[in-house]
C-alpha positions in Angstrom: 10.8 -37.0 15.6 10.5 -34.6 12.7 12.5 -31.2 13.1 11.1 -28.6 11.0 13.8 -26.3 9.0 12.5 -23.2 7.0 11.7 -19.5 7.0 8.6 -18.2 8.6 6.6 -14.9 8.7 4.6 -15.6 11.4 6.3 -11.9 13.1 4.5 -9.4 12.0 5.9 -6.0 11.3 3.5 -3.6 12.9 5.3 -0.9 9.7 3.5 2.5 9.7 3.9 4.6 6.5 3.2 8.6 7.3 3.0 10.4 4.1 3.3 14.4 4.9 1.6 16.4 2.3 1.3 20.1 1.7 -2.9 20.2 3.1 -5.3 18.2 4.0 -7.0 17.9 0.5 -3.7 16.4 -1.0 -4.3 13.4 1.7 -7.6 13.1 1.1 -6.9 12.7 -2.6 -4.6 10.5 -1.9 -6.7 8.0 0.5 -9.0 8.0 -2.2 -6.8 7.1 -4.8 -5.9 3.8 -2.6 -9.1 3.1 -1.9 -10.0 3.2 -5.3 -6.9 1.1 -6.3 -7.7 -1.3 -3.5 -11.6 -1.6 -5.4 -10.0 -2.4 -8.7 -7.4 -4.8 -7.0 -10.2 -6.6 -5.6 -12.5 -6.7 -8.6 -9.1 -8.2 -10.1 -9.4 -11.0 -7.4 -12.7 -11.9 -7.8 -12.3 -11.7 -11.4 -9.9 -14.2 -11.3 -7.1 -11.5 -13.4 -5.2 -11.4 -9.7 -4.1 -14.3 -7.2 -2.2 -14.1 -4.5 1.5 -15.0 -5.4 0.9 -15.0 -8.9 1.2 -12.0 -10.2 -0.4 -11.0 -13.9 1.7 -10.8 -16.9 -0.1 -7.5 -17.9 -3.1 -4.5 -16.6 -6.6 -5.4 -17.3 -7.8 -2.6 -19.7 -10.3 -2.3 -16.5 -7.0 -2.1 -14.1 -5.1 0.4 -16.8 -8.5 2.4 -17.0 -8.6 3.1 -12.7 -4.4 3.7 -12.8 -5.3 5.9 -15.7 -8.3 7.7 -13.5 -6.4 8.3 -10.6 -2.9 9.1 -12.7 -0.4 7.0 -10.8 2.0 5.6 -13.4 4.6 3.7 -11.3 2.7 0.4 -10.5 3.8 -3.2 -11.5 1.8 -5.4 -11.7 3.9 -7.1 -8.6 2.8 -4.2 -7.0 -1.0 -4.2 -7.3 -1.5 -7.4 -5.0 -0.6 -5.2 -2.1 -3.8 -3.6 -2.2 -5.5 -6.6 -1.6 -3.3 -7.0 1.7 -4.9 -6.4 5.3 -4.0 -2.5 5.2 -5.6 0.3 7.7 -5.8 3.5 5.6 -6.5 6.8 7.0 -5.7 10.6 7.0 -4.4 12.6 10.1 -5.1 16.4 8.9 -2.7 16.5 6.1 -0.9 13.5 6.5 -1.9 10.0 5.1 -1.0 7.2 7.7 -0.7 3.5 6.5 -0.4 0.7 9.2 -0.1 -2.9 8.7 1.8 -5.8 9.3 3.1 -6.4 5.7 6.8 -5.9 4.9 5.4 -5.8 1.2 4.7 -2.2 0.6 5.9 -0.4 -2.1 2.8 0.0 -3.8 1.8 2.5 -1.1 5.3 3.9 -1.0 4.9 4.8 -4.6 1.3 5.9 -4.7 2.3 8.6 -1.6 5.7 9.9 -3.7 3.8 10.0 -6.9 1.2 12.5 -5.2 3.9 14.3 -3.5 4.6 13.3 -0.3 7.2 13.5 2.1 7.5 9.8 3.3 8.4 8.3 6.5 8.5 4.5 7.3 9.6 2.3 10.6 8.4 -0.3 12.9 5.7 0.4 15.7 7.8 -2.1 17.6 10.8 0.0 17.8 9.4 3.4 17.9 5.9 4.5 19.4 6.5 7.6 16.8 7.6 9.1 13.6 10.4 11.1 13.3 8.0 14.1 12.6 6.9 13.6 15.8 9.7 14.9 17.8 
């Protein structure tokens, strides 16, 4: 009989990010900055410039060009291979609300701070709410 010692991460986190922002056109910015960081993380993939695990030694010029585009300066590039992570992105009037069952995610923490947002964070398994909520 074989036992088996080691760590897995087969529990997932269920982690909701809420970023509050000032309106609803600050959020919208915002999802679409993701989205378009999510595009160039993925053109990074298929590119072969990003692999899972093995994150790059420097930007692309293409990768510096989009960060550049949508002026968020705080990424690593540990941080972009996040965007390539099973994320549900949307806005809630003017609030940005990121769920997924990662534990990695700074890269969204950073992008919501760098455009302003008030940021809250917890597990969907403790709480069925934010604390803006009550």
């Amino acid at each position: 009989m074989k036992i088996w010692h080691g760590y897995g991460t087969e529990h997932s986190m269920n982690l909701r990010l809420i970023g509050h922002f000032a309106n609803r056109e600050e959020a919208k910015s915002t999802v679409d900055a993701i989205t378009a960081l999510t595009a160039a993380a993925l053109t990074e993939h298929e590119a072969g410039r990003l692999e899972h695990g093995e994150p790059p030694q420097m930007f692309s010029d293409e990768l510096l060009a989009v960060l550049s585009e949508v002026e968020i300066h705080s990424l690593g590039t540990t941080d972009v291979e996040q965007f390539l992570y099973d994320v549900d992105v949307e806005t809630d009037g003017s609030q940005v609300v990121v769920q997924t069952d990662e534990i990695d995610v700074i890269a969204f923490v950073k992008v919501l701070l760098a455009r302003g947002a008030k940021v809250e964070m917890y597990s969907m398994h403790n709480h069925s709410t934010g604390l803006g909520d009550r």
